[in-house]
Structures are given as C-alpha cells and as structure tokens.
NUTI-438666 format. One record per atom (N, C-alpha, C): residue in one letter; x, y, z. Coordinates in steps of 0.05 Angstrom, whole numbers. Layout:
residues N
["a",[X,Y,Z]]
...
END
This chain:
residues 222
["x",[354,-1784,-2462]]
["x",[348,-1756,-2459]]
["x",[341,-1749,-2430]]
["x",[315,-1767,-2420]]
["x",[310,-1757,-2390]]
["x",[342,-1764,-2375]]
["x",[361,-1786,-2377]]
["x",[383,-1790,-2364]]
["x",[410,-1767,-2360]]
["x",[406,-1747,-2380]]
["x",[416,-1727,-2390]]
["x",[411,-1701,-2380]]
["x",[379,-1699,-2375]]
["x",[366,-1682,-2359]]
["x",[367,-1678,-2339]]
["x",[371,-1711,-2327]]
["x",[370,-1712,-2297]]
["x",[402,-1703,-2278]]
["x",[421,-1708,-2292]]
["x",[445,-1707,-2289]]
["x",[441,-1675,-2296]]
["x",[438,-1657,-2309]]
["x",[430,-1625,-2310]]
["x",[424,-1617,-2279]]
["x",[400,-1625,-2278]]
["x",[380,-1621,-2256]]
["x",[408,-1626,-2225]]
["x",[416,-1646,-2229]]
["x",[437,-1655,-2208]]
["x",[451,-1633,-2204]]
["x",[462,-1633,-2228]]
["x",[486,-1606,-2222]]
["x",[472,-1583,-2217]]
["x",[448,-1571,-2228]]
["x",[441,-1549,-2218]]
["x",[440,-1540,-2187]]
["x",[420,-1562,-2175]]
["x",[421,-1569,-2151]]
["x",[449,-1566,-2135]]
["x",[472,-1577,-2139]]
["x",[494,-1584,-2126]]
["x",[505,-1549,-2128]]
["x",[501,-1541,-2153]]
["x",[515,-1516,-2148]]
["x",[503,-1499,-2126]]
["x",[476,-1495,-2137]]
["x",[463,-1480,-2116]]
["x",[471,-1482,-2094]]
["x",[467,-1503,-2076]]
["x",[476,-1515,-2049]]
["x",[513,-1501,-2043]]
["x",[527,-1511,-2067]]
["x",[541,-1505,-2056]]
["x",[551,-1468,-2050]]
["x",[540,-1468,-2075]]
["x",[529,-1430,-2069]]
["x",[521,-1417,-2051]]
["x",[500,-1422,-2038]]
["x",[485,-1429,-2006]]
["x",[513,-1429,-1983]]
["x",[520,-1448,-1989]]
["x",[546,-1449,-1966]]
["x",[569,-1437,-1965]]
["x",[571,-1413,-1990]]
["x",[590,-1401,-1986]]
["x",[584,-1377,-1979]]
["x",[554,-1361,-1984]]
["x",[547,-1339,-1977]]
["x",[545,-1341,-1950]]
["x",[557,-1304,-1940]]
["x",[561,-1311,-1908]]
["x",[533,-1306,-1899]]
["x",[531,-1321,-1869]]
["x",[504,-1318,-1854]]
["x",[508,-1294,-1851]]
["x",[479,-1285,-1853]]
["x",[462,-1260,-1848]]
["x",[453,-1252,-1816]]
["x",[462,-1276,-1799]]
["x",[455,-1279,-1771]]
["x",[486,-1270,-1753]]
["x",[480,-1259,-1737]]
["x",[505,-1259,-1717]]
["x",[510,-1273,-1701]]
["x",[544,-1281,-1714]]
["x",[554,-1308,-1699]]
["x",[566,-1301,-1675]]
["x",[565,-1311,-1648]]
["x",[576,-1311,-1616]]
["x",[610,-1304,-1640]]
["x",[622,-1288,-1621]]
["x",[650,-1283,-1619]]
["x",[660,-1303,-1614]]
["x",[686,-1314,-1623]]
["x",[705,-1341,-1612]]
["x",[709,-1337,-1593]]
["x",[716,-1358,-1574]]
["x",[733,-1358,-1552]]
["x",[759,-1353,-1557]]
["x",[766,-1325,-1537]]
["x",[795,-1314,-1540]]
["x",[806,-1323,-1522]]
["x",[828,-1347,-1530]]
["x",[842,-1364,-1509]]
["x",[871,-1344,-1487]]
["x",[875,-1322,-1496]]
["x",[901,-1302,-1487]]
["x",[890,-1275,-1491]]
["x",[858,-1270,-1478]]
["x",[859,-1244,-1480]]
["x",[846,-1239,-1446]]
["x",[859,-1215,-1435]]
["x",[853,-1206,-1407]]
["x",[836,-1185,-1406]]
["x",[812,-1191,-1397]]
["x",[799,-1171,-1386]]
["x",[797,-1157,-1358]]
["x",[801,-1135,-1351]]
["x",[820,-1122,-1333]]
["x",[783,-1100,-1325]]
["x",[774,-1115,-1304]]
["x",[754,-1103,-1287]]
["x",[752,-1085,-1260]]
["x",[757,-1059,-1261]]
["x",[774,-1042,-1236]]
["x",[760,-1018,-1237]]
["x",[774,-999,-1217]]
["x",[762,-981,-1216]]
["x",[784,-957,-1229]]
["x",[787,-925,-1208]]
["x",[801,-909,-1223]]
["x",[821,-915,-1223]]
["x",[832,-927,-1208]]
["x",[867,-946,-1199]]
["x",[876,-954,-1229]]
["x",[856,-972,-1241]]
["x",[865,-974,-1267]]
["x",[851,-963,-1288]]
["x",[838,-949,-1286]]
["x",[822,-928,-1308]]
["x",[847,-900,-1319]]
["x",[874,-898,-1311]]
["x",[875,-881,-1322]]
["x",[880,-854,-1307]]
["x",[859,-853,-1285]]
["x",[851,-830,-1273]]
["x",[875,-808,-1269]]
["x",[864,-781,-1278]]
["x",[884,-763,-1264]]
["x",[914,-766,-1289]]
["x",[917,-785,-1297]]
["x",[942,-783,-1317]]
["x",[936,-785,-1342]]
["x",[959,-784,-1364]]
["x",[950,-791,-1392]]
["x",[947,-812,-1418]]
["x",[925,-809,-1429]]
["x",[918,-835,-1438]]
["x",[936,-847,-1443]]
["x",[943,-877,-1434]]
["x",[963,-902,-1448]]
["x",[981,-894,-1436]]
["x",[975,-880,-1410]]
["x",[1005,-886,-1389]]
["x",[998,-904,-1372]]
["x",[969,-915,-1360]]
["x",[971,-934,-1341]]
["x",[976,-958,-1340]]
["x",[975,-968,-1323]]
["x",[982,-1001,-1316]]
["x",[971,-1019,-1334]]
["x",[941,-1007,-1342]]
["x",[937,-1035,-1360]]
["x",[940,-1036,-1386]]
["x",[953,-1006,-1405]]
["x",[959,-996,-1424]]
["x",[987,-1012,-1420]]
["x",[1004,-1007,-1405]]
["x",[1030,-1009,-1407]]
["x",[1042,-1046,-1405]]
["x",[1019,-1054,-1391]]
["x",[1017,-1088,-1387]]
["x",[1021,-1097,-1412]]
["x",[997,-1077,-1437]]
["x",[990,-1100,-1459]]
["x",[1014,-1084,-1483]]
["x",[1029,-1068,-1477]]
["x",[1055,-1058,-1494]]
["x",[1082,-1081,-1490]]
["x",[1074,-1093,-1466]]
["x",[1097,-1098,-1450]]
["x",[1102,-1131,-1463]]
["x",[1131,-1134,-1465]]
["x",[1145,-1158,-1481]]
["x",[1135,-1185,-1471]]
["x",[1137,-1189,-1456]]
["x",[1119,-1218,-1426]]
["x",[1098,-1221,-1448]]
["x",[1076,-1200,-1453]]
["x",[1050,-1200,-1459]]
["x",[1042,-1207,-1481]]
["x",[1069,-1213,-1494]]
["x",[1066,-1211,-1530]]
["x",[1040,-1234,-1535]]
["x",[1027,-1238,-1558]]
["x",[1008,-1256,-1566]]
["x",[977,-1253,-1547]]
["x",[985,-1234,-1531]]
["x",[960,-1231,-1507]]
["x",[938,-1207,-1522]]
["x",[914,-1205,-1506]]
["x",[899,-1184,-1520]]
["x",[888,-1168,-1496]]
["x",[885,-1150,-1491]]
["x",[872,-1134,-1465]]
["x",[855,-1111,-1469]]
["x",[830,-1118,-1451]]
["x",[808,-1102,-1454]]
["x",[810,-1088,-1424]]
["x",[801,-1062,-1425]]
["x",[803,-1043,-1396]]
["x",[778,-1034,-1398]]
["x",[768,-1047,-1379]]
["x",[731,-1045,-1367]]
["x",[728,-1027,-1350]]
["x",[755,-1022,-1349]]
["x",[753,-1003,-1315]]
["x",[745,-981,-1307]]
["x",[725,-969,-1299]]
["x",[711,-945,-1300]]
["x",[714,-932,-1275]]
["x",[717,-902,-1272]]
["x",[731,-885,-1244]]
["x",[699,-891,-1228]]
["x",[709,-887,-1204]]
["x",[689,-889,-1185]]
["x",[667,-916,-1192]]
["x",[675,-933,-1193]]
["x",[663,-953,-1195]]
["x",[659,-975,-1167]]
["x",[640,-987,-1169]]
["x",[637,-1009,-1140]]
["x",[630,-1037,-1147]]
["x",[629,-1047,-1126]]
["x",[631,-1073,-1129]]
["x",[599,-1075,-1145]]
["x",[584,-1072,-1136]]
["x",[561,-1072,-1144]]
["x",[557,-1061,-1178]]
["x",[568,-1039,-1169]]
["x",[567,-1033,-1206]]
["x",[585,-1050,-1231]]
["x",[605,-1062,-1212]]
["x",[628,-1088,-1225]]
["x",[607,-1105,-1232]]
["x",[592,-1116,-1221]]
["x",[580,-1144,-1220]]
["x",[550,-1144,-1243]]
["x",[537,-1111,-1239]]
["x",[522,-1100,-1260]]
["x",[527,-1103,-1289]]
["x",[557,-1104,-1289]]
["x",[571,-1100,-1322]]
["x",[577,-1131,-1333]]
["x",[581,-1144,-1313]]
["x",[605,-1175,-1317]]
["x",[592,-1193,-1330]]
["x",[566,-1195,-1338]]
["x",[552,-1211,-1349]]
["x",[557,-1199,-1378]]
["x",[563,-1179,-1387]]
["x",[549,-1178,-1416]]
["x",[578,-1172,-1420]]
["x",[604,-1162,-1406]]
["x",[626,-1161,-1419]]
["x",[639,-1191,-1418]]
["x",[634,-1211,-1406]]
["x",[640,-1239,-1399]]
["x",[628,-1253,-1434]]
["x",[613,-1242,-1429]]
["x",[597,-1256,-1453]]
["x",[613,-1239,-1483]]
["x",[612,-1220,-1483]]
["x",[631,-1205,-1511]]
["x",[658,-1212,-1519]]
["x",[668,-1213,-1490]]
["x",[701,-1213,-1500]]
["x",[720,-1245,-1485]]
["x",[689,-1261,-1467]]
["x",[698,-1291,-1471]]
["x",[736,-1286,-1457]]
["x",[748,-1273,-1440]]
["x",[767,-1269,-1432]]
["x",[776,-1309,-1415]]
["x",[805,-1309,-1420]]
["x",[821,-1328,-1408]]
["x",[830,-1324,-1377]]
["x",[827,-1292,-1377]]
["x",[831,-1283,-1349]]
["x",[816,-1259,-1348]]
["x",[809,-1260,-1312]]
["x",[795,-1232,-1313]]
["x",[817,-1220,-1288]]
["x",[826,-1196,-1285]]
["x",[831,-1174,-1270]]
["x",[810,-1166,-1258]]
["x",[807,-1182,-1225]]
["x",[777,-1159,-1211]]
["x",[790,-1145,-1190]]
["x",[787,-1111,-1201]]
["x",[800,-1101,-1174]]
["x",[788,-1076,-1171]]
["x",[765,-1084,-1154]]
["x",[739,-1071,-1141]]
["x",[740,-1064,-1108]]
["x",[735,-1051,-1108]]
["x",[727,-1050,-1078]]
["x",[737,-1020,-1058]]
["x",[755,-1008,-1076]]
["x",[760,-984,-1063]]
["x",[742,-960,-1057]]
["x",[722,-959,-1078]]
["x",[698,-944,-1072]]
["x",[674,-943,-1052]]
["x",[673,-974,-1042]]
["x",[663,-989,-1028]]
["x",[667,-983,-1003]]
["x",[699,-974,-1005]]
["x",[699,-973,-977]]
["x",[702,-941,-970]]
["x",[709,-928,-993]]
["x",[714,-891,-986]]
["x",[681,-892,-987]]
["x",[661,-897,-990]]
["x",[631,-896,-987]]
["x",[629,-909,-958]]
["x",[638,-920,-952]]
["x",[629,-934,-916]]
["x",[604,-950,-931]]
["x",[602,-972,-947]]
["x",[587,-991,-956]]
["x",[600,-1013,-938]]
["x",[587,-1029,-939]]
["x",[582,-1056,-916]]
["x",[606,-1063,-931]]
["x",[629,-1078,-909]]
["x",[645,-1094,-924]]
["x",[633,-1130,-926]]
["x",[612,-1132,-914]]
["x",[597,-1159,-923]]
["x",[583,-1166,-947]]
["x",[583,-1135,-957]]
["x",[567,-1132,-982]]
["x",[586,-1135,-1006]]
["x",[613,-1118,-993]]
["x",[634,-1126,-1022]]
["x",[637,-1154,-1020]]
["x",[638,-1171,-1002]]
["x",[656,-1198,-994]]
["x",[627,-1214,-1016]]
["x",[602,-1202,-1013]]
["x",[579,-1219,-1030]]
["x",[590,-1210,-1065]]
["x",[589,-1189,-1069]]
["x",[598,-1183,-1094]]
["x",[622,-1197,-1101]]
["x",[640,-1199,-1093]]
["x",[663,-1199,-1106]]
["x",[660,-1227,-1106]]
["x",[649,-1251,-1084]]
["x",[644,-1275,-1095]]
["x",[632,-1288,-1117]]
["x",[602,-1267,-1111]]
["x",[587,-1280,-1138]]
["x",[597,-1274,-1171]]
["x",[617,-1242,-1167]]
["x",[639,-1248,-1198]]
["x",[650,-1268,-1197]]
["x",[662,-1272,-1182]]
["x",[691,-1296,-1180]]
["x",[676,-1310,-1193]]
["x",[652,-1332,-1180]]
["x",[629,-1352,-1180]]
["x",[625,-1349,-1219]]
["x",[616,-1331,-1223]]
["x",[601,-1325,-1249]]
["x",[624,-1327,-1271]]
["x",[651,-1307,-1261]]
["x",[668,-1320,-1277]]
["x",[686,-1345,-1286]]
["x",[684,-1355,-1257]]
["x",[703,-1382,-1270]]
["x",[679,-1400,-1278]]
["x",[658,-1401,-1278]]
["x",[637,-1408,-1291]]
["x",[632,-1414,-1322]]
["x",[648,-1389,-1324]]
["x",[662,-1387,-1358]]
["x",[684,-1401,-1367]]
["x",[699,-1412,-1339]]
["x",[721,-1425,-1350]]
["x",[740,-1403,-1349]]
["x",[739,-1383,-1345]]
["x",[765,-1366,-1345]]
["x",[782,-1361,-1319]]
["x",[800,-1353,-1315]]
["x",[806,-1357,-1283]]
["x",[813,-1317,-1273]]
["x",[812,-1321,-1250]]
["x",[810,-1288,-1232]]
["x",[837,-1285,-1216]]
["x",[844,-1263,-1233]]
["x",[867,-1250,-1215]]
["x",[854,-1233,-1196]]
["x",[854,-1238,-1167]]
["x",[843,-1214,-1153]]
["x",[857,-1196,-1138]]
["x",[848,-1171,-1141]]
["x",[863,-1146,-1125]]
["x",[854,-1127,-1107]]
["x",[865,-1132,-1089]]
["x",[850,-1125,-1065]]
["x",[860,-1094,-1063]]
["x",[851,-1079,-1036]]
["x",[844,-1050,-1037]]
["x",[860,-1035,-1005]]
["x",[867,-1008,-1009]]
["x",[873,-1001,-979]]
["x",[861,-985,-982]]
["x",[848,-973,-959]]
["x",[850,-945,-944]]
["x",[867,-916,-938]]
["x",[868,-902,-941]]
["x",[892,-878,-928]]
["x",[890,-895,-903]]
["x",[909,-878,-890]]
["x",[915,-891,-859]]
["x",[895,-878,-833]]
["x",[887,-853,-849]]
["x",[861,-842,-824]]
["x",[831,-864,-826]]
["x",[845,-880,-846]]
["x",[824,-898,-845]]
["x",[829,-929,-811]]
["x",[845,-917,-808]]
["x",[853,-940,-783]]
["x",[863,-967,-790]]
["x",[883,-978,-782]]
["x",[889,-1008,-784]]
["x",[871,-1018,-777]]
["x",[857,-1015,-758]]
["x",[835,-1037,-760]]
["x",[819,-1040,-781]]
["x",[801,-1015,-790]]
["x",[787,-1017,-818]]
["x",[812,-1035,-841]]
["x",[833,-1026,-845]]
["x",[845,-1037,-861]]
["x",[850,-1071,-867]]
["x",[846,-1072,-842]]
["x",[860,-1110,-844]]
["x",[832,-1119,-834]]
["x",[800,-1108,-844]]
["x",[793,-1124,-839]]
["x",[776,-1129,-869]]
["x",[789,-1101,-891]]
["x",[783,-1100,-911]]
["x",[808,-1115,-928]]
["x",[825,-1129,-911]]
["x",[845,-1144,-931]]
["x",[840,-1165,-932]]
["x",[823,-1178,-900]]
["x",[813,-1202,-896]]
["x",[799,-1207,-917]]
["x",[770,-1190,-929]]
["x",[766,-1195,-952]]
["x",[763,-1210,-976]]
["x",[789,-1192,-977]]
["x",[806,-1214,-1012]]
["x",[829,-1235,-994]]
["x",[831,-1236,-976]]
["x",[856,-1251,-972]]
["x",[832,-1285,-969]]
["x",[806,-1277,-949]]
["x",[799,-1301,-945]]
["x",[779,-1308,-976]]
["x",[772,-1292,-993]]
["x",[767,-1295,-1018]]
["x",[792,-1318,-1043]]
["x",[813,-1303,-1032]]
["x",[828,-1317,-1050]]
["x",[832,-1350,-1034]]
["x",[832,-1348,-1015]]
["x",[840,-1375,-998]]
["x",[815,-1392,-1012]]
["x",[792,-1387,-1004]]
["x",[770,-1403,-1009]]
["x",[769,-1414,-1036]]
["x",[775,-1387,-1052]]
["x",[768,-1403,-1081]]
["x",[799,-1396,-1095]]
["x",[816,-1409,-1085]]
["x",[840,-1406,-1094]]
["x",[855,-1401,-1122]]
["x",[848,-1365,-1113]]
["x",[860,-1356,-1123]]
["x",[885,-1338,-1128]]
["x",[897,-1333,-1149]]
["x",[922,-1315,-1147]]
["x",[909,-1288,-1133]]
["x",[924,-1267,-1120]]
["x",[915,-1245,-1109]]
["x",[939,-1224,-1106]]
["x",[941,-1207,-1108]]
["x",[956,-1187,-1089]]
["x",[928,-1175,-1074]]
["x",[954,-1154,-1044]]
["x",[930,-1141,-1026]]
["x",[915,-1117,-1041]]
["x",[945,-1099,-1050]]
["x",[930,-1081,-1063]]
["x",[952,-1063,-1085]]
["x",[942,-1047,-1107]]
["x",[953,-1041,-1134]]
["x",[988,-1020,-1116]]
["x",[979,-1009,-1096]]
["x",[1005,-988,-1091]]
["x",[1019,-1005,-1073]]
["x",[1024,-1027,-1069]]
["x",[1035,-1044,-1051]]
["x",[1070,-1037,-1064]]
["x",[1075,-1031,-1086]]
["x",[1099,-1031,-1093]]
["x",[1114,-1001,-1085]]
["x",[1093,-983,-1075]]
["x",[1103,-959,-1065]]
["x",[1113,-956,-1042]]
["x",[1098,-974,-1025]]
["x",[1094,-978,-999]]
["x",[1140,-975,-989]]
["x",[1152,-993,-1004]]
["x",[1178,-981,-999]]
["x",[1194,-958,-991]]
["x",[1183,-947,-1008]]
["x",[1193,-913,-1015]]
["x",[1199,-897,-984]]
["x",[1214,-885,-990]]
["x",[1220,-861,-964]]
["x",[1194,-840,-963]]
["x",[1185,-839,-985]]
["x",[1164,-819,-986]]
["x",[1146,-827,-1015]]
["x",[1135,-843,-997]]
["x",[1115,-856,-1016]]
["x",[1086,-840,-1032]]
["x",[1092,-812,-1008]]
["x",[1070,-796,-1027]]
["x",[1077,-782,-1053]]
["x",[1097,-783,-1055]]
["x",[1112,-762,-1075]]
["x",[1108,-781,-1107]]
["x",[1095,-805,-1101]]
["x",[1085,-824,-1119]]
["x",[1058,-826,-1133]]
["x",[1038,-806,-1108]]
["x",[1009,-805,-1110]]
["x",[1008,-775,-1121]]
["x",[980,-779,-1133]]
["x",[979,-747,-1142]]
["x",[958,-737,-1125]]
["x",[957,-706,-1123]]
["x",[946,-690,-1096]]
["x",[923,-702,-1081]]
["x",[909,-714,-1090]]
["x",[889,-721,-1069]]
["x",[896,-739,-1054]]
["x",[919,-757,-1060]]
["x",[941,-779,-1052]]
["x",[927,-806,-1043]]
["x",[910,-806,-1062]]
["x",[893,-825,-1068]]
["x",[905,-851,-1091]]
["x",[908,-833,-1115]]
["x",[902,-831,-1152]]
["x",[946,-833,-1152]]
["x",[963,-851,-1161]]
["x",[985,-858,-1172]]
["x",[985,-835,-1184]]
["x",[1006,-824,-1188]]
["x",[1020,-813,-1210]]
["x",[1031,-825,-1244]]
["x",[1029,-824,-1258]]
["x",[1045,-841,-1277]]
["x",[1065,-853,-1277]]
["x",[1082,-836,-1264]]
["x",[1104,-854,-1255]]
["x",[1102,-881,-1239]]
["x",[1082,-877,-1230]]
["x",[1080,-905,-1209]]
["x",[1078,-924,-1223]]
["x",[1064,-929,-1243]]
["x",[1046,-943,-1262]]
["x",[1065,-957,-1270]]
["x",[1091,-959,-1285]]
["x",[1113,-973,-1288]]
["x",[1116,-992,-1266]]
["x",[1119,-989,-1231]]
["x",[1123,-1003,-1214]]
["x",[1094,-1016,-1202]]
["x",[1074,-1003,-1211]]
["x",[1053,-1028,-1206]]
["x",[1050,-1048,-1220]]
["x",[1054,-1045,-1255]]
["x",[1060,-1061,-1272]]
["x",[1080,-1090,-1259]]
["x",[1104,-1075,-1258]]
["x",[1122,-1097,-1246]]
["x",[1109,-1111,-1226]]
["x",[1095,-1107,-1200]]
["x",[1083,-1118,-1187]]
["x",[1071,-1134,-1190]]
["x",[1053,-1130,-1215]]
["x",[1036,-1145,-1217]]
["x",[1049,-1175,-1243]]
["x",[1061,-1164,-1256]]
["x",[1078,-1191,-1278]]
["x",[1094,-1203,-1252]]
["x",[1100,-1202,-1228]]
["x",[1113,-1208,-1219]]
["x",[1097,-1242,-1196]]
["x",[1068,-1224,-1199]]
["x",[1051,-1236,-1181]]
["x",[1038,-1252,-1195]]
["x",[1026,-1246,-1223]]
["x",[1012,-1264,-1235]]
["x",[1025,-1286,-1243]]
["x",[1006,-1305,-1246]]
["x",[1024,-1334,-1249]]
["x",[1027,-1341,-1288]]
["x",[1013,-1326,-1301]]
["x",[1029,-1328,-1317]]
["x",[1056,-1312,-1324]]
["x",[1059,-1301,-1307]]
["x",[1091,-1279,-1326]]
["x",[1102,-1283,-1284]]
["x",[1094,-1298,-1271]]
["x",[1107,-1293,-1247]]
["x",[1122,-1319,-1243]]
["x",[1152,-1315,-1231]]
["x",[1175,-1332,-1223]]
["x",[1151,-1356,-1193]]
["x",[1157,-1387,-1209]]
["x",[1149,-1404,-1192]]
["x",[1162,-1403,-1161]]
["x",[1125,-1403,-1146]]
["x",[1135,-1401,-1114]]
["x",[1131,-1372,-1104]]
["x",[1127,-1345,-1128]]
["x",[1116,-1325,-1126]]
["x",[1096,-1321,-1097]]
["x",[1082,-1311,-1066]]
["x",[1076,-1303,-1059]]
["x",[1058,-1274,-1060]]
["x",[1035,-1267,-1051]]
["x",[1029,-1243,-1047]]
["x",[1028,-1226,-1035]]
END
C-alpha cells in the first residue's frame, strides 16, 4: 500500500513540474538576436523628410528584392546630431540586437558649426559601442552646400574617410553622391536644396546596395 502511494505521490510531483515548465514565464525575456536585421541610424536624409511616407531610401531598401529575409528598423530622426545619435544607441542596440547598423550622422553638426572634433569623438565611440555588440557599421558620411567652401568640405570628409580607415569600415562619402552626375543636380533636391526629392531616393538606394558589401559587386570602392 505505502509502495502504491508512493508511486501516486511520484506522479503527482512529475506532473506538477512538468506543468511548471510549460506555463510561460511571467518575466521578460531579452529579445533574440536578429541575425539579418538593419538598423538604419541617420538623420533627415533618411527620415523621410519633406516627402511621403514609404518613399525613402530606407523604406524602399527593405521592399527591395536583394533585401529579401532582411528586417529594417529606421531610427532616423530629422535634425538629429551626432550627439543626440550616440544618446539613443545604447537602448536601441540593446532592443533590436541589429547585424548591421547604418550610421549616418553628422550633417547637423556641421549646418550648426559644432566642432568637427566633436563629431569625429561621437561617431567613434558609436562605431566602438557598436561593434562591441558584434554587429558591424556601414558608415555615411555628410556634405555641405558649396557656400560651405571646399575646404570645410574635405575636411568634414576626412572625418568618415579617416574613421572608416582606422576601424575598417565599409563607407560611402555621402547619401547624394549619386546626384552629383546630373546636369542639374538641383532639380533632384527639394527647395531648400538641402532635403532629396523622392525621386532621388530610388538612386540613393542604388548607391548604397551597390556599396554595401552585402548586396555590393566584389572590389566595390567608395
């Protein structure tokens, strides 16, 4: 009889337990690591600005056939700075655990006349913090209008150019580099001729699958 009992007692136990292990925790579990999803950290260039929703570059990236199986988050907030980039990157790094990050900061930085030693500190210590995570940095660097002077310009390309050298990474100079062709490359910008048009957004896209090394032809340059 107790041998009978005890074998009861067994099974009660065993169920329980295994009862126990099927109810879900009540605690919140860390998000997986998303091995193919891009997080895309920028300013109005890729926010959108001035055109309409799910016409920009990083809307049209994650529509686009190359991209299939990928996932993309757009962090990118208008008028944003390096400083305010680097404010955010800890707690979106940590949420969405990205395979790649898009950092392309710095234009505000410099239409503000902020130290460019100060972006060159920011934009390292993202880089720093992100591949930290294991994820790796596409970086995208920034121009000026031209009343901004070639000199200001190339010494804000130096930048990202000696950024990417150091911690070698993929780069382009900057998002309208694919305009730069054009007979009339303003007829691409919208009035403040700052801010792309939608139309552009198609040819910065290309630029950029063209440059990144995953969707870009081996031996690619920037």
């Amino acid at each position: 009889m107790k041998s009978k009992t005890l074998r009861c007692h067994r099974r009660q136990a065993l169920a329980a337990l295994l009862g126990c292990a099927l109810l879900p925790s009540t605690s919140a579990a860390p998000r997986p690591a998303t091995s193919r999803l891009v997080l895309v950290l920028g300013d109005s260039l890729s926010a959108e600005y001035g055109i309409a929703p799910g016409s920009g570059w990083v809307a049209l990236m994650g529509r686009h056939e190359r991209l299939k199986g990928w996932q993309l988050f757009n962090a990118s907030v208008s008028g944003e700075t390096s400083a305010g980039g680097k404010a955010r990157l800890s707690a979106l790094l940590k949420l969405h655990q990205p395979a790649w990050v898009f950092l392309e900061l710095g234009s505000n930085d410099a239409l503000r006349g902020l130290p460019l030693d100060a972006l060159r500190r920011n934009l390292e210590a993202m880089i720093t913090d992100i591949k930290a995570t294991g994820a790796q940095v596409f970086l995208i660097g920034a121009q000026m209008p031209g009343n901004y002077g070639p000199a200001f310009n190339k010494s804000l390309l130096a930048v990202y150019a000696d950024l990417a050298r150091q911690h070698q990474l993929p780069w382009m100079p900057h998002l309208l580099r694919s305009l730069e062709s054009e007979a009339q490359p303003q007829d691409w910008l919208q009035g403040d001729q700052l801010h792309p048009l939608a139309k552009a957004h198609p040819r910065i896209l290309q630029d950029i699958l063209a440059t990144w090394p995953v969707t870009a032809k081996p031996g690619r340059r920037p």
